[in-house]
Structures are given as structure tokens and as C-alpha cells.
C-alpha positions in Angstrom: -195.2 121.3 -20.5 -198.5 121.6 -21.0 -201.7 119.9 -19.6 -201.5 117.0 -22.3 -197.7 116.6 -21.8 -198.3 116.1 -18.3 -201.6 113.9 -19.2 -199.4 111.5 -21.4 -197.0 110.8 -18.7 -199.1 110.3 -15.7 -200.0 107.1 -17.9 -197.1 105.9 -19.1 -195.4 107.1 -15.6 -198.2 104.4 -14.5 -197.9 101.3 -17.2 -197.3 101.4 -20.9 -199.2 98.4 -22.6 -197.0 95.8 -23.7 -198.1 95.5 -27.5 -196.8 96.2 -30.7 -197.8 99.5 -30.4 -198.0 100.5 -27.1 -198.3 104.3 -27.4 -201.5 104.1 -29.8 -202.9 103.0 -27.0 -202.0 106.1 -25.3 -202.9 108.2 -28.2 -206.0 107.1 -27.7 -206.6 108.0 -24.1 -205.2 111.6 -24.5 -207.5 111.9 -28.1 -204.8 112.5 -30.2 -203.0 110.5 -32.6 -200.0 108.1 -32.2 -197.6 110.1 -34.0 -198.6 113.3 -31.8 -197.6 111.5 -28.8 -194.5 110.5 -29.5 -193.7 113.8 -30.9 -194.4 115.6 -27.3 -192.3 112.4 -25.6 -189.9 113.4 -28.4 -189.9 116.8 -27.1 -190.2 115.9 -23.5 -186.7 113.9 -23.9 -184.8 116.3 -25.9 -185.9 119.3 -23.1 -184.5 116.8 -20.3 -187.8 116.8 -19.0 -187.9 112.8 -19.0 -184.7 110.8 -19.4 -185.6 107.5 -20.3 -188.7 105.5 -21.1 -188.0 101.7 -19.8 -188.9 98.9 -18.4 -187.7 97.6 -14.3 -186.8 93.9 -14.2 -185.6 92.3 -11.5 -182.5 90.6 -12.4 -182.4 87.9 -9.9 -185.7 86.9 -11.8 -183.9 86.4 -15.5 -181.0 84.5 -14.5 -178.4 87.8 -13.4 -176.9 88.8 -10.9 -176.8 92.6 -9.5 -174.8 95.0 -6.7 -175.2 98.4 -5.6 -171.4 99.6 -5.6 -169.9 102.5 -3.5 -166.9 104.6 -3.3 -165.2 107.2 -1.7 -163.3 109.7 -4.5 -161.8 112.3 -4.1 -163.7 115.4 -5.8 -160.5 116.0 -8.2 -161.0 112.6 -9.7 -164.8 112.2 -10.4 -164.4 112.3 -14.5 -161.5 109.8 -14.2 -164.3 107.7 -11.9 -167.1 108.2 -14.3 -165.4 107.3 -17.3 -164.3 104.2 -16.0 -167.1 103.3 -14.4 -169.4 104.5 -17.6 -167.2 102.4 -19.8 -169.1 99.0 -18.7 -172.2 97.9 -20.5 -173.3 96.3 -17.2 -173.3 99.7 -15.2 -176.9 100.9 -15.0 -176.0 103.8 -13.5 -173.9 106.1 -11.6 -174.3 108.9 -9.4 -172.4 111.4 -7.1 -174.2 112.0 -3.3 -172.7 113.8 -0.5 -171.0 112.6 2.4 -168.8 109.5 2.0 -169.0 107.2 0.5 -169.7 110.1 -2.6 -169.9 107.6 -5.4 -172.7 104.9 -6.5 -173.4 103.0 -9.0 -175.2 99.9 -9.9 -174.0 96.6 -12.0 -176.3 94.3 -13.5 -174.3 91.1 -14.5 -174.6 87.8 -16.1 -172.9 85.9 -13.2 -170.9 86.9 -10.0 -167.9 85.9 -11.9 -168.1 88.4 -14.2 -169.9 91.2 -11.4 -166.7 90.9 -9.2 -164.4 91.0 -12.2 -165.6 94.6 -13.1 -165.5 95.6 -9.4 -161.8 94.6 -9.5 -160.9 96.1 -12.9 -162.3 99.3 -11.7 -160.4 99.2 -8.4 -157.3 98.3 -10.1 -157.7 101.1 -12.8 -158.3 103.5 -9.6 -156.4 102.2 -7.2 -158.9 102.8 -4.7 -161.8 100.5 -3.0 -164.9 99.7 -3.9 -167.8 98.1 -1.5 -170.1 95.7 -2.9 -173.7 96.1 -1.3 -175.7 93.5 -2.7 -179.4 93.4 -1.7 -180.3 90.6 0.6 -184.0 91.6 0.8 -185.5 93.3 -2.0 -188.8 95.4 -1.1 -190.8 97.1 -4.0 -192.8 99.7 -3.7 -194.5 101.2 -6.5 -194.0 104.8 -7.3 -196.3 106.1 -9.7 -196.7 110.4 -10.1 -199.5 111.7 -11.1 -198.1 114.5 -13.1 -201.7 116.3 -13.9 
């Protein structure tokens, strides 16, 4: 990564304009052109260096409802967990931490109905418990890196 790479994602690490074409906008701040740029994200993703490029919306605010979900499973069984969990559109994500509970993961879901119907699938497929931890006060804080 060089000193542009890093240049083009302390921006868009900061806000990406919403537009039709938000990363000519970009181009033009580094001083190169729009197809450039997304040839070094291009790069940047395929190298792992950045996962994803997307937006955070809070659900609550378009009409969904969300949980943060925990487990505890046992280290032989983690594929079984993340396939099962992975199958679901309305997983964001999941992740392994240590200690117990080991497992997380996130669901973002059109009503509680449907929220607490994956949670019991996945229990049932599992046999084993899952907490729901929905927020109950939601405090943002803005993270932005400067990379450069």
C-alpha cells in the first residue's frame, strides 16, 4: 500500500459522497482519475486489505428490527455454527471471541417475528442456546482512521 492507497481511504474511511458517481469525486481529490481509483480499491479488496465498502444504517430508523446474538460452542462445532448461522440473509455478521460466550453475531430483521424465528431455527438446528442481546441504548461514536 502505498501513500495514495492510503490517501484514497482516509477519505472514503471518512464519508464517500452520495452521488452518482461518488468515487470521481475522490479521483479528484487524490489527482487521478476515476477509473484509477477504483482499480487500487480493486486491488485493496482482492489483497484483503479492506473488506467491504458500505454504508451503517441504523435499523431501528428504517422500520427493522436488530439483536446482537451470543453463544457458547464447543470449538469442534464452529463450521457446523457458521454455516448455519451464515445461511441467513439477515445475519450481518459473525465472529468467534474468546472466553464464553465464544460465538456472536448480529441479525438485522424486518420484524421481531421473523428476528426470534431465526434465533429458534438456529437453536433447534444446534440444539444449543442462544442469548438475544438487543440494544436498549444505542451510542455512536464516530470512528474515522486516518490512514496517511
Amino acid at each position: 500500500m502505498d501513500r495514495i492507497d492510503k490517501k484514497i481511504l482516509s477519505i472514503i474511511n471518512k464519508s464517500i459522497p452520495i452521488s452518482e458517481r461518488p468515487f470521481l469525486a475522490v479521483a479528484e481529490a487524490v489527482g487521478m482519475s476515476e477509473e484509477e481509483v477504483l482499480d487500487r480499491i480493486k486491488k485493496l479488496k482482492g489483497s484483503c486489505l479492506i473488506r467491504r465498502i458500505g454504508a451503517v444504517i441504523d435499523p431501528k430508523s428504517i422500520g427493522l428490527q436488530s439483536t446482537l446474538c451470543a453463544a457458547d460452542v464447543p470449538m469442534n462445532r464452529l463450521e457446523e455454527f457458521a454455516a448455519a448461522v451464515g445461511a441467513y440473509d439477515e445475519v450481518t455478521h459473525h465472529y468467534l471471541r474468546e472466553g464464553l460466550p465464544n460465538c456472536w453475531f448480529t441479525i438485522i430483521a424486518p420484524s421481531m417475528e421473523r428476528l426470534n424465528q431465526i434465533i429458534s431455527e438456529i437453536e433447534q438446528k444446534l440444539g444449543i442456546e442462544i442469548q438475544s442481546l438487543p440494544a436498549r441504548n444505542v451510542f455512536k461514536i464516530r470512528v474515522a482512521f486516518d490512514i496517511e
